[in-house]
C-alpha positions as CSV (number, residue, x, y, z in Angstrom):
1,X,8.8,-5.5,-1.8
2,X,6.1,-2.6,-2.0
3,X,5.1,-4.3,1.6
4,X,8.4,-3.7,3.0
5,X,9.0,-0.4,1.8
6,X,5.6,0.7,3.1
7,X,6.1,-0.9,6.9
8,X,9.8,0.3,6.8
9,X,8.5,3.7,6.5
10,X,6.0,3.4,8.9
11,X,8.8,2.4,11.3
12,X,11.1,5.2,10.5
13,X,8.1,7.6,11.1
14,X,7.3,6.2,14.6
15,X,10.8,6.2,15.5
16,X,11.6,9.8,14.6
17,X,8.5,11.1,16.8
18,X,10.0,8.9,19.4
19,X,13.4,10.7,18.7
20,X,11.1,13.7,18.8
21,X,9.1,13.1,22.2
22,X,12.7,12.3,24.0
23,X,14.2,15.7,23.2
24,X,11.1,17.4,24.5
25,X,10.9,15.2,28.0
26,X,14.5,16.4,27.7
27,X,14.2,20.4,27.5
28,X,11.2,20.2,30.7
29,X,13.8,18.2,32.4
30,X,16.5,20.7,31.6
31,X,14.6,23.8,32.0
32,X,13.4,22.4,35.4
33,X,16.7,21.7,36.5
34,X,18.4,25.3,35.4
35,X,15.1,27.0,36.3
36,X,15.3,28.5,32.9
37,X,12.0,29.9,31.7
38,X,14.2,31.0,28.3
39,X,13.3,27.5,27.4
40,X,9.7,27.5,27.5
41,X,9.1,29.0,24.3
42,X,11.4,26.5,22.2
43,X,9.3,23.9,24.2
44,X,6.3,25.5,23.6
45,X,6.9,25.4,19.8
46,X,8.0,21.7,19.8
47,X,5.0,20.2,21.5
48,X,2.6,22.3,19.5
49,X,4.9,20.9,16.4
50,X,4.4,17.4,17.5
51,X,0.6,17.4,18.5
52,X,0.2,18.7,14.9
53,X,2.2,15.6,13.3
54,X,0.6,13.3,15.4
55,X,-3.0,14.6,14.3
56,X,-1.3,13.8,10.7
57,X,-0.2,10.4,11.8
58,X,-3.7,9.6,13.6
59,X,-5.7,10.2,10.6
60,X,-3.6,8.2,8.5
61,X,-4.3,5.0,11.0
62,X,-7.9,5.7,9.3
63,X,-6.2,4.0,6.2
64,X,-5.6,0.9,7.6
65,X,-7.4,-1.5,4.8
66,X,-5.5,-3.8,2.9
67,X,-5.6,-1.5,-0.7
68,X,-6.0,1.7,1.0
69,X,-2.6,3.0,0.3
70,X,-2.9,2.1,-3.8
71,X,-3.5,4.2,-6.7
72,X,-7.4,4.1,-7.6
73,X,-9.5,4.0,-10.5
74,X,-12.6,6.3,-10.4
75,X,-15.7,6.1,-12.4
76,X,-18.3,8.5,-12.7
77,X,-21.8,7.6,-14.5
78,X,-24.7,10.3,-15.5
79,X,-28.6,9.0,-13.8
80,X,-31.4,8.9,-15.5
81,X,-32.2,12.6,-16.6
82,X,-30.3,13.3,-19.7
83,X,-28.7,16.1,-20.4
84,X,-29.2,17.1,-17.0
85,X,-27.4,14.3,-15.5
86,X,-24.8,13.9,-17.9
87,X,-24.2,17.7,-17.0
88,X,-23.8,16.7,-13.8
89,X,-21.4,13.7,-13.9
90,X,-18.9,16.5,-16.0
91,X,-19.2,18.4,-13.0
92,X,-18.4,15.8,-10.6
93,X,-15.1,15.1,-13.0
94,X,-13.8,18.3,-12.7
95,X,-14.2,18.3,-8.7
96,X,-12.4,14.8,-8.5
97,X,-9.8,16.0,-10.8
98,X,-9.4,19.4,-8.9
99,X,-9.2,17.5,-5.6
100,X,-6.9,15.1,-7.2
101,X,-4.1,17.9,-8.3
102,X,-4.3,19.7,-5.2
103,X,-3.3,16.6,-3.3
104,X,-0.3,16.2,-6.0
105,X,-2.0,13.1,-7.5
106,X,-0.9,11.9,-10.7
107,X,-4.5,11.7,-12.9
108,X,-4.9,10.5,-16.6
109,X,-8.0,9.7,-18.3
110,X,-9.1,6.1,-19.1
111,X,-12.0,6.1,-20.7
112,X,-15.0,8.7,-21.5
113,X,-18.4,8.9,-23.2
114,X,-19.6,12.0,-23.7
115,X,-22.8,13.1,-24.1
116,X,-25.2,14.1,-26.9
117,X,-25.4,17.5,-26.0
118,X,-23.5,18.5,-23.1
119,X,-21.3,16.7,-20.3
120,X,-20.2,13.5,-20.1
121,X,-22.6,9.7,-20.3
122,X,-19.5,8.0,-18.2
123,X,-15.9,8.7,-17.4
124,X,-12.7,6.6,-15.9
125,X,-9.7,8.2,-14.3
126,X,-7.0,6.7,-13.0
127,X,-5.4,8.8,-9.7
128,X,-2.0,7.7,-9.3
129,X,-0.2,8.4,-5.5
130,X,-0.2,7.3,-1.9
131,X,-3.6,6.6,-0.1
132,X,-5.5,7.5,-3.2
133,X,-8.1,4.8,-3.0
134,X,-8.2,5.4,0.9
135,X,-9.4,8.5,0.4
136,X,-11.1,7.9,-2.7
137,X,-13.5,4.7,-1.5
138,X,-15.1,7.6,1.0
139,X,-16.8,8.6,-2.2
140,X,-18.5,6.0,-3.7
141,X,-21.9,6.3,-4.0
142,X,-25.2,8.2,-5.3
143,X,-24.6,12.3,-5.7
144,X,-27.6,14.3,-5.9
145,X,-27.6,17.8,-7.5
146,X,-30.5,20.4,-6.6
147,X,-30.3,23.6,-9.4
148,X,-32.1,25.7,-11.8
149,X,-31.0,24.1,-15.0
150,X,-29.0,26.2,-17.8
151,X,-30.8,23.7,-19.8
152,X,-34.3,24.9,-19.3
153,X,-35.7,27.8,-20.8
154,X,-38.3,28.5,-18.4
155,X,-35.8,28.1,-15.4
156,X,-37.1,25.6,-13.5
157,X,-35.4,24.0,-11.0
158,X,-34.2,20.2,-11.4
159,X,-32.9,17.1,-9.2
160,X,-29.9,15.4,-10.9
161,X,-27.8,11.9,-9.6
162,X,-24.6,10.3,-10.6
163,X,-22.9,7.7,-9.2
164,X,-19.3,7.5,-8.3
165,X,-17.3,4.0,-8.1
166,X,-13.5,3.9,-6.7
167,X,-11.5,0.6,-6.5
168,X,-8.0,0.3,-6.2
169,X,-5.9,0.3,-8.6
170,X,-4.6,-3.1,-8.0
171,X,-1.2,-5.2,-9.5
172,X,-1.6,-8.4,-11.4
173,X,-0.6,-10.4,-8.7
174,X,-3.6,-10.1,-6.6
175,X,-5.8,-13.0,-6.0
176,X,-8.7,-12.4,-8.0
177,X,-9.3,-15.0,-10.4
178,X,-10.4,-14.4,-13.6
179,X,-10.9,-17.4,-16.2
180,X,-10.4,-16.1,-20.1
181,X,-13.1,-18.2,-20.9
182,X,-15.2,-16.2,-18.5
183,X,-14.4,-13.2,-20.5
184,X,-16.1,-11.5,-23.7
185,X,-13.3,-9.4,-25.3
186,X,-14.8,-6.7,-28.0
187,X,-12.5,-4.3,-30.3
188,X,-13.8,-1.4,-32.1
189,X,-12.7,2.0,-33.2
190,X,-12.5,4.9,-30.6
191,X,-14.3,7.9,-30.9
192,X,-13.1,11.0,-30.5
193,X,-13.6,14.9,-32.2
194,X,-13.4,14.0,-35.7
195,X,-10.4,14.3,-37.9
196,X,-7.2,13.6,-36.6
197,X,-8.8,12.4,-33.5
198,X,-10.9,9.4,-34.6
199,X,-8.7,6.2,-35.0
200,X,-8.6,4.2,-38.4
201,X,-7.9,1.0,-36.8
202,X,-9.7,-1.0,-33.9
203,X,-7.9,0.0,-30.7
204,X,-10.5,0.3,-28.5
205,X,-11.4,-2.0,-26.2
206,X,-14.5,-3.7,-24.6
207,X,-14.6,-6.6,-21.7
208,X,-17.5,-8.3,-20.4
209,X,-17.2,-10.8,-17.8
210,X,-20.0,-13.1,-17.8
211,X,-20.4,-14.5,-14.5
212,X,-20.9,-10.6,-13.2
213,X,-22.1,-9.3,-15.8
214,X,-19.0,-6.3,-15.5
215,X,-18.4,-4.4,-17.9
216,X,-15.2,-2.3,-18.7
217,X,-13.9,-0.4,-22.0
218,X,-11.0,1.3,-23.1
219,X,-10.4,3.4,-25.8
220,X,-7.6,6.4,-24.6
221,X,-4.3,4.5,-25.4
222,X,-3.2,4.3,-28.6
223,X,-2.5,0.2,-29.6
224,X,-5.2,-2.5,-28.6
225,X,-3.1,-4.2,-26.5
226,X,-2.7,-1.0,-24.2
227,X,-6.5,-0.9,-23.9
228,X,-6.8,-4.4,-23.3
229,X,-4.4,-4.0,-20.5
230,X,-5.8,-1.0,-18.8
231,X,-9.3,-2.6,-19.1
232,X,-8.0,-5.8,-17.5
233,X,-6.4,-3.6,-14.4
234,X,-9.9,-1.7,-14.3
235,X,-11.7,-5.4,-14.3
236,X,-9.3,-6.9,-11.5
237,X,-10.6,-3.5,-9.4
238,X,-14.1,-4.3,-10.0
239,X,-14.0,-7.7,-9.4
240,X,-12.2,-7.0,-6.4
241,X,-14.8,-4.3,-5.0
242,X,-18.0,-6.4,-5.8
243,X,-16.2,-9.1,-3.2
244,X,-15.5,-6.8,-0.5
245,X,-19.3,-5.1,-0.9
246,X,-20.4,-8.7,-0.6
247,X,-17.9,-9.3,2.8
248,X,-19.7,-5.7,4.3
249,X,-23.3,-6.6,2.9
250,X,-22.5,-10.0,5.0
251,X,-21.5,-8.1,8.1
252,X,-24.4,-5.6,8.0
253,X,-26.7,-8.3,7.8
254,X,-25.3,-10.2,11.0
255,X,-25.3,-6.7,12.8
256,X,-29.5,-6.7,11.9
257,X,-28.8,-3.9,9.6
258,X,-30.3,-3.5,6.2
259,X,-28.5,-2.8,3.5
260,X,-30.0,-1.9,0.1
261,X,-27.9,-0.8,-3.1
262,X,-29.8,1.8,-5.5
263,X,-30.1,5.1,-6.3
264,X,-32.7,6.2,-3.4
265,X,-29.6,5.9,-1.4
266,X,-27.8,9.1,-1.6
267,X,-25.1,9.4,-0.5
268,X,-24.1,12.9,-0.5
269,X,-26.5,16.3,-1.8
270,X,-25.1,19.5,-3.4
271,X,-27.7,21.8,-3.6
272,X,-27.4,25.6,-5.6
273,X,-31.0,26.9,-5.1
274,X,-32.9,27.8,-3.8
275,X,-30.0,28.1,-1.3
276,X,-26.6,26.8,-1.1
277,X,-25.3,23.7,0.8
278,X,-23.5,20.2,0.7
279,X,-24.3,17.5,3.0
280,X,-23.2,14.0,3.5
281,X,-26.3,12.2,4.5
282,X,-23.5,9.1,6.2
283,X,-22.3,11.6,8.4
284,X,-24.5,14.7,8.3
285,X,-21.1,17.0,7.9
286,X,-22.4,20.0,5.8
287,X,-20.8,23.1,4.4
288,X,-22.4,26.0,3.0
289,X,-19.4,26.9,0.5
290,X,-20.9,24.4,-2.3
291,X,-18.7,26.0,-5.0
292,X,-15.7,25.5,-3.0
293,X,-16.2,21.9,-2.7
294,X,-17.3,21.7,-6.4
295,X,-14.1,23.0,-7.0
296,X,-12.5,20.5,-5.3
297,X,-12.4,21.0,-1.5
298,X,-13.5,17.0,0.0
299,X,-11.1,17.0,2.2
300,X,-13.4,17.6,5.0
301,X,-16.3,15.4,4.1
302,X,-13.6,12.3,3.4
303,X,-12.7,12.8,6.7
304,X,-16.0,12.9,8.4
305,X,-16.4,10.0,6.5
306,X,-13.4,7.7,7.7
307,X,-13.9,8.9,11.6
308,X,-17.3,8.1,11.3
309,X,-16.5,4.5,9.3
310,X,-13.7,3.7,12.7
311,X,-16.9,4.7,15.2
312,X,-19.4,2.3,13.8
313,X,-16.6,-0.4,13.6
314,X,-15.8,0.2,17.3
């Protein structure tokens, strides 16, 4: 039914820029025919109003995957470095989760470790709309931050890297399958501030599936089951991602290319001194407004990222 509804849509979209085209053809034909140059300027307004939509419309053909119009699930994890890093991945957070509300995304914590000190160890959110993962998979990757640390008295300047992973949020029908006996299913008690906060009883929940060696917690709902539930979506997304990374790994290596997972691959760097700039190092698109797009501003940079994605492909 979500199928239909999406493809009936699309058709209703095409069909009302069809609509849209016709009365245009229609006002050159009439403005011809009357020699009416009062015309011109309604015309002139409706074709500049159409290009527009159809830019709108041409992008979204970018989002042609199977999953790219689901919900995702993104997951942010500090590098090695500490404090530093774990800094780092809580700035990442807030971008996502500024990018995320000025798109009108729905977005709710899932999981988070925090730090010793500062930031944040690992973090899950769940981004709830239209074309979330679409957008969202043009993330995933190694990010590299260049700044003086606040953490260091003599103010030297450090390298930081977290990693970003998106899946789609996917539905329990999809055809991943995942045998119980594959699974090892912990329960312990979340952590939280203290008091109130912490929970009395084992809700929290941790999944390890064996073949993979994936692992997935839970700890922000309130009963076990919950947890277990939301870990079990988030394991289903994983699952799902290592399979297509395996399908591209396998079409890179009949192209010749070579194709190597680990955190020397960078994907994008965000760099506050000794100058400022952010550049994707996929697509070489670069701004020099880093604290815009820290504070949320990817728009540009996902789309480098999907035109460039459709040119390698053709």
């Amino acid at each position: 039914m979500r199928r239909l509804s999406g493809l009936r849509d699309e058709v209703t979209t095409w069909q009302g820029v069809s609509k849209r085209v016709k009365y245009a053809l229609d006002l050159v034909e009439m403005a011809a025919a009357e020699e009416d140059d009062s015309l011109l300027a309604e015309l002139t307004d409706e074709v500049e109003s159409i290009e527009a939509y159809m830019e709108k419309l041409e992008f979204q053909l970018l989002l042609s995957g199977e999953h790219d119009r689901d919900s995702a699930l993104l997951s942010i994890h500090a590098g090695a470095g500490g404090t530093e890093s774990q800094d780092w991945a809580e700035m990442l957070m807030r971008m996502y989760s500024r990018w995320a509300e000025a798109n009108s995304y729905r977005l709710s914590l899932v999981d988070r470790t925090d730090g010793e000190e500062a930031g944040i160890k690992s973090v899950t959110l769940e981004i709830e709309g239209d074309y979330a993962y679409g957008y969202l998979k043009a993330e995933r990757g190694v990010h590299r931050l260049v700044r003086i640390s606040p953490f260091d008295a003599s103010n030297r300047r450090h390298t930081s890297f977290a990693l970003v992973e998106a899946v789609p949020d996917l539905n329990t029908d999809i055809d991943i399958d995942i045998n119980t006996d594959d699974l090892e299913i912990d329960v312990y008690k979340s952590g939280g501030a203290g008091g109130q906060h912490v929970q009395k009883n084992s809700t929290a929940i941790r999944i390890k599936h064996m073949p993979t060696g994936v692992v997935v917690t839970c700890q922000n709902e309130r009963s076990q089951l919950q947890n277990k539930e939301t870990a079990m979506r988030i394991l289903r997304g994983r699952l799902y991602d290592l399979e297509l990374q395996k399908q591209e790994e396998e079409q890179a290596r009949l192209k010749g290319q070579h194709v190597e997972a680990g955190w020397g691959n960078q994907i994008r760097s965000y760099v506050l001194h000794p100058y400022k700039m952010v550049k994707d190092h996929r697509t070489n698109h670069e701004v020099g407004n880093a604290e815009a797009v820290l504070d949320g501003r990817l728009d540009d940079f996902i789309e480098a990222y999907l035109r460039h994605m459709i040119g390698e492909k053709t």
